[in-house]
DSSP file (Angstrom, degrees, kcal/mol; ACC not computed):
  #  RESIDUE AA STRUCTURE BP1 BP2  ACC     N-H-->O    O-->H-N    N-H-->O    O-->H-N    TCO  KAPPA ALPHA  PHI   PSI    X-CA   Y-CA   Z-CA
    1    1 A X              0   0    0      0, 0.0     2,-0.1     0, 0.0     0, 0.0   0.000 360.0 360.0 360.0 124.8  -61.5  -21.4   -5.7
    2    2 A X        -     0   0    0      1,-0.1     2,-0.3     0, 0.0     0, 0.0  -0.254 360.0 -99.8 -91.2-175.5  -57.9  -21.3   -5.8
    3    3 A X        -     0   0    0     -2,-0.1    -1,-0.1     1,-0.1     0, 0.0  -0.332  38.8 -98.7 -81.3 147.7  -56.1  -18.1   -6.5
    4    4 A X        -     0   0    0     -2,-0.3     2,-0.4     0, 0.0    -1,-0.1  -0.415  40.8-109.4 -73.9 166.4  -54.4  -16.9  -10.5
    5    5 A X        -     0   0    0      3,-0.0     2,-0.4     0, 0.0     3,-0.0  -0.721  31.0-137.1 -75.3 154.3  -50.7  -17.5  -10.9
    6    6 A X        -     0   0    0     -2,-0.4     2,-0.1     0, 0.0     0, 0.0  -0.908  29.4-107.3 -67.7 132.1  -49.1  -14.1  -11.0
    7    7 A X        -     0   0    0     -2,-0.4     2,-0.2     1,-0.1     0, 0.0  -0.321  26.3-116.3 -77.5 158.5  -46.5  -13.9  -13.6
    8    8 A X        -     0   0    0     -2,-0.1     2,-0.3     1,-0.0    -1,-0.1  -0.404  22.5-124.7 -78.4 140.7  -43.3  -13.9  -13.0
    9    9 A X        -     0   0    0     -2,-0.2     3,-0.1     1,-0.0     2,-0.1  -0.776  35.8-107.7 -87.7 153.9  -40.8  -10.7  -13.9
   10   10 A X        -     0   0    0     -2,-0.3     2,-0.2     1,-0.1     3,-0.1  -0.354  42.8-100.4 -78.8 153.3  -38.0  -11.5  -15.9
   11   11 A X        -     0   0    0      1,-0.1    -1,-0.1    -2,-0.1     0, 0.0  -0.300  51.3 -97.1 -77.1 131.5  -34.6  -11.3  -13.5
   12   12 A X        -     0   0    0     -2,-0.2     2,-0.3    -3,-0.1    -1,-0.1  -0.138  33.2-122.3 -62.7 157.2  -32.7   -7.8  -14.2
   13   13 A X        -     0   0    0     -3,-0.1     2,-0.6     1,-0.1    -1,-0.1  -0.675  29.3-129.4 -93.5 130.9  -30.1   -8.0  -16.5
   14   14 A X        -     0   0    0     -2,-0.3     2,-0.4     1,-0.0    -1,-0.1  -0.785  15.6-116.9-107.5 162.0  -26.8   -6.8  -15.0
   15   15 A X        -     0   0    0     -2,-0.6     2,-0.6     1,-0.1    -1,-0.0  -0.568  12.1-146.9 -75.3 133.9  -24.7   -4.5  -16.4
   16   16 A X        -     0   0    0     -2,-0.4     2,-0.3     3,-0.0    -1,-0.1  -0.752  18.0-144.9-117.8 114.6  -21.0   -5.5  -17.4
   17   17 A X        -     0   0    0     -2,-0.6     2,-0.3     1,-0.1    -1,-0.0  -0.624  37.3-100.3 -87.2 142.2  -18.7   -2.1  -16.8
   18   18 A X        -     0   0    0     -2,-0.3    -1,-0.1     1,-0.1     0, 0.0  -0.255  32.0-121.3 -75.9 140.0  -15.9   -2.2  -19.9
   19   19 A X        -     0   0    0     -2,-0.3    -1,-0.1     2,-0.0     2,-0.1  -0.215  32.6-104.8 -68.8 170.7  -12.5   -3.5  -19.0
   20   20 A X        -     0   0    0      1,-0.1    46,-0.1     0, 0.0     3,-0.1  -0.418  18.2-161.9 -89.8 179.3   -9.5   -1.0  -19.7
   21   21 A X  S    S+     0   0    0      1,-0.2    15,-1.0    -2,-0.1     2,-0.3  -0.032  75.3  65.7-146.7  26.4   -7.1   -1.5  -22.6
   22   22 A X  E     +A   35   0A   0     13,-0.2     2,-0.2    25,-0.0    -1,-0.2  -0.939  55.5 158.0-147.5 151.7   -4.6    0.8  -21.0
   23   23 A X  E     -A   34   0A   0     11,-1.2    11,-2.5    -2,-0.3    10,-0.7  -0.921  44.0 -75.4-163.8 159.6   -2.5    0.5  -17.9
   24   24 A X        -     0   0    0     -2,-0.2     2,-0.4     8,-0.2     7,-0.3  -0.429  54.1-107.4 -64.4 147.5    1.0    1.9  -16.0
   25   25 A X     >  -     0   0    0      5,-2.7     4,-0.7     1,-0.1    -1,-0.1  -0.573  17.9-146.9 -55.1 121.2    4.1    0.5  -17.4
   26   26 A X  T  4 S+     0   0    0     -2,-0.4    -1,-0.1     1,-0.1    -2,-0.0   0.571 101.3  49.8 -82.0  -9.7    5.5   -2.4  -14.4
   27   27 A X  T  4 S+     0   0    0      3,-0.1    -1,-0.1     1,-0.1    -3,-0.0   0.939 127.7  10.2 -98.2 -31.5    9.2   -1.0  -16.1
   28   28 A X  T  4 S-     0   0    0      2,-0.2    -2,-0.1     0, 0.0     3,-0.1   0.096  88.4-134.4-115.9  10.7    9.2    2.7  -16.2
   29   29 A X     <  +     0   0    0     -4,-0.7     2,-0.4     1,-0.1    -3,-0.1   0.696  48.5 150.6  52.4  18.8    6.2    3.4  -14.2
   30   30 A X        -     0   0    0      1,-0.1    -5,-2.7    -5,-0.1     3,-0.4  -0.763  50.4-117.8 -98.3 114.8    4.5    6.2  -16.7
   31   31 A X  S    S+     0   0    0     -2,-0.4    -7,-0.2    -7,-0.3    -1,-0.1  -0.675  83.2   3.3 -49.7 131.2    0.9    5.9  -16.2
   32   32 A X  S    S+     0   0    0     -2,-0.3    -8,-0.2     2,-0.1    -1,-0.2   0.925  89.6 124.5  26.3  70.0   -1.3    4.9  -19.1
   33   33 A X        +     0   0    0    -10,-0.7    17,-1.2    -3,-0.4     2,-0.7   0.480  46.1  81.2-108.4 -41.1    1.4    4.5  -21.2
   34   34 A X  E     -AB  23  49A   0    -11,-2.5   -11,-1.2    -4,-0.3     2,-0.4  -0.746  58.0-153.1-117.3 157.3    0.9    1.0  -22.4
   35   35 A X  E     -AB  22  48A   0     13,-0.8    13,-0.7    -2,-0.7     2,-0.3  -0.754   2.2-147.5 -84.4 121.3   -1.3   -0.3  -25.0
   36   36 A X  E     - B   0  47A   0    -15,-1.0     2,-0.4    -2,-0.4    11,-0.3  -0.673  12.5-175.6 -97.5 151.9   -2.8   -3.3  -25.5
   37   37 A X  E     - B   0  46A   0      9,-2.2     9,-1.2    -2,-0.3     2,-0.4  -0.943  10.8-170.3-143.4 108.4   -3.7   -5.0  -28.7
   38   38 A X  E     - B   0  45A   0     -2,-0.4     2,-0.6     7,-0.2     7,-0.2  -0.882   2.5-176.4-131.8 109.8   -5.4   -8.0  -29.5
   39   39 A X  E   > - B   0  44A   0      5,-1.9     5,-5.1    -2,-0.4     4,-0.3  -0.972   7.9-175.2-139.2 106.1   -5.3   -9.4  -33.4
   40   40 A X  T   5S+     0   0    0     -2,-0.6    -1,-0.1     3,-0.3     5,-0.1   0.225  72.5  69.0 -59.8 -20.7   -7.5  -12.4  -33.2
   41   41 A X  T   5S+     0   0    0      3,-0.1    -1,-0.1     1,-0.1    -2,-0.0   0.867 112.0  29.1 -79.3 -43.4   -6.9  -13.4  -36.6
   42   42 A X  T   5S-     0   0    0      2,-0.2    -2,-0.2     1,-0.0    -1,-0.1   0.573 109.1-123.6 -89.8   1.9   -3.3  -14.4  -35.9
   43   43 A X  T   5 +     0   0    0     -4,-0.3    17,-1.4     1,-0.2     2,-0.3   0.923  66.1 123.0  68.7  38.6   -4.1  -15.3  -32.0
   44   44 A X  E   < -BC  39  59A   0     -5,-5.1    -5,-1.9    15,-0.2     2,-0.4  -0.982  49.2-151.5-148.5 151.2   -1.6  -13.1  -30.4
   45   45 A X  E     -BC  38  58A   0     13,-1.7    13,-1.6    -2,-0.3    -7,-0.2  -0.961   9.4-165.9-125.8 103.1   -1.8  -10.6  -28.0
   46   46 A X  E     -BC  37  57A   0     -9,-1.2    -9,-2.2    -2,-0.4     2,-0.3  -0.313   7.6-177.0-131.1 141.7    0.9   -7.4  -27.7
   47   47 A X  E     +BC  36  56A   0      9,-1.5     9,-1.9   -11,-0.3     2,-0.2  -0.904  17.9 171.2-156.5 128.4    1.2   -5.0  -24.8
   48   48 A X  E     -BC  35  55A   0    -13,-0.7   -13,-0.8    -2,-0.3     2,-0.3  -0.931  29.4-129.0-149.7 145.2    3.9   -2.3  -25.6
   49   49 A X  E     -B   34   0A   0      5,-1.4     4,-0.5   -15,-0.3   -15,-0.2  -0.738   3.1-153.8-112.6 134.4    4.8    1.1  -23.6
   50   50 A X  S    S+     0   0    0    -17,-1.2    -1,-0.1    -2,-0.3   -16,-0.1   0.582  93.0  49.8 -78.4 -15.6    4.9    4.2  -25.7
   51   51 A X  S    S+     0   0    0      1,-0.1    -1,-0.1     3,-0.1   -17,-0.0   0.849 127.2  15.6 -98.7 -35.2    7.6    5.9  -23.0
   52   52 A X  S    S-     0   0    0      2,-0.1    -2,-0.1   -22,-0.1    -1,-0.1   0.528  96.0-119.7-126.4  18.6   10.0    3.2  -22.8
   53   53 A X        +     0   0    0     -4,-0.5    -3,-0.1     1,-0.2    -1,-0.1   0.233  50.5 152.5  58.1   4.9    9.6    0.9  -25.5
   54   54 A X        -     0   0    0     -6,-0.1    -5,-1.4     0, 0.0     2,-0.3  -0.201  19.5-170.9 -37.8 127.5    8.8   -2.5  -23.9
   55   55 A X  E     -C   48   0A   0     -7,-0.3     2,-0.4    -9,-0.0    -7,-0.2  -0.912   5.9-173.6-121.7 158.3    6.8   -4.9  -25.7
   56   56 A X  E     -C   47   0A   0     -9,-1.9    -9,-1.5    -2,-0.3     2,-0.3  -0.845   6.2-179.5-139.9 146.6    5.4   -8.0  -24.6
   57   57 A X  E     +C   46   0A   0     -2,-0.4     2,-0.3   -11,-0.3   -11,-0.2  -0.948   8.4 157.0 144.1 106.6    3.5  -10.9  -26.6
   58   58 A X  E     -C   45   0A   0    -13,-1.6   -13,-1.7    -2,-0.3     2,-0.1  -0.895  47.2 -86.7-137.7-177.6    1.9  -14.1  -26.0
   59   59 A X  E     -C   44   0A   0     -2,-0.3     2,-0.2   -15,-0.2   -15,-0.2  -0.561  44.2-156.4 -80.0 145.1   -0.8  -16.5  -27.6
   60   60 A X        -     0   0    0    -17,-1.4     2,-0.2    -2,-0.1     9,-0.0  -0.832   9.9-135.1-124.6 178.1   -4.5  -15.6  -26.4
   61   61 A X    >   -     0   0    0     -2,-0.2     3,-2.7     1,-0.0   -18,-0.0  -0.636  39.3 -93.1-114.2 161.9   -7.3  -18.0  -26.4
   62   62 A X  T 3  S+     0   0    0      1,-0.3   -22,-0.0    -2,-0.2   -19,-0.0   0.721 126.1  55.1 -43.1 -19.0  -11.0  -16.7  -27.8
   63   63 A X  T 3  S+     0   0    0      2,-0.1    -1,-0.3     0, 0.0     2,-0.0   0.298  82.2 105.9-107.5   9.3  -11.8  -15.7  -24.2
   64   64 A X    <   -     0   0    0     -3,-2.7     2,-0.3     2,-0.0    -4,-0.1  -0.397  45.9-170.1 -96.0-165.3   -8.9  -13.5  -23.3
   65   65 A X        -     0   0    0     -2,-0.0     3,-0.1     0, 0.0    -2,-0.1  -0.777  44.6 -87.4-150.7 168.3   -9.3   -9.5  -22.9
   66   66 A X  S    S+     0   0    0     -2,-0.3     3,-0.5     1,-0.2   -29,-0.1   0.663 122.3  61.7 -67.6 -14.7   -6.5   -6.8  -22.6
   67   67 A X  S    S+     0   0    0      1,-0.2     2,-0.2     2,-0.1    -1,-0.2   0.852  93.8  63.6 -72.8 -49.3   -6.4   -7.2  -18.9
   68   68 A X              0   0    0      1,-0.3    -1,-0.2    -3,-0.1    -2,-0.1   0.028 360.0 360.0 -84.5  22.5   -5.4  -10.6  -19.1
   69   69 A X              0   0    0     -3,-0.5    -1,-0.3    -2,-0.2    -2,-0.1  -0.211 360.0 360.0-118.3 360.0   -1.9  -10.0  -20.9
């Protein structure tokens, strides 16, 4: 007589910690100052400092995030 299968447990699911969508300015140095913004309709992605008014803007792809600006 052979032995039953045991069923298997399903593999734990890991958790995915959220990325930020603020960060220090690389011109004026002011922590969490700029903001990023991501408008999906028009494909473009904006990073702008509230202290010193820098903006930055490029094209993003479906896969980017705010990090990746």
């Amino acid at each position: 007589m052979g032995k039953r299968k045991s069923r298997a447990k399903p593999a734990p699911t890991k958790r995915m910690d959220k990325l930020d969508t603020v960060f220090s300015c690389p011109f004026c140095n002011h922590g969490s100052s700029v903001e990023c913004e991501i408008s999906m309709k028009d494909m473009i992605g904006k990073a702008t400092c509230r202290i010193c008014e820098e903006s930055f803007s490029t094209t993003i792809t479906a896969l980017s995030e705010a990090i990746d600006m």
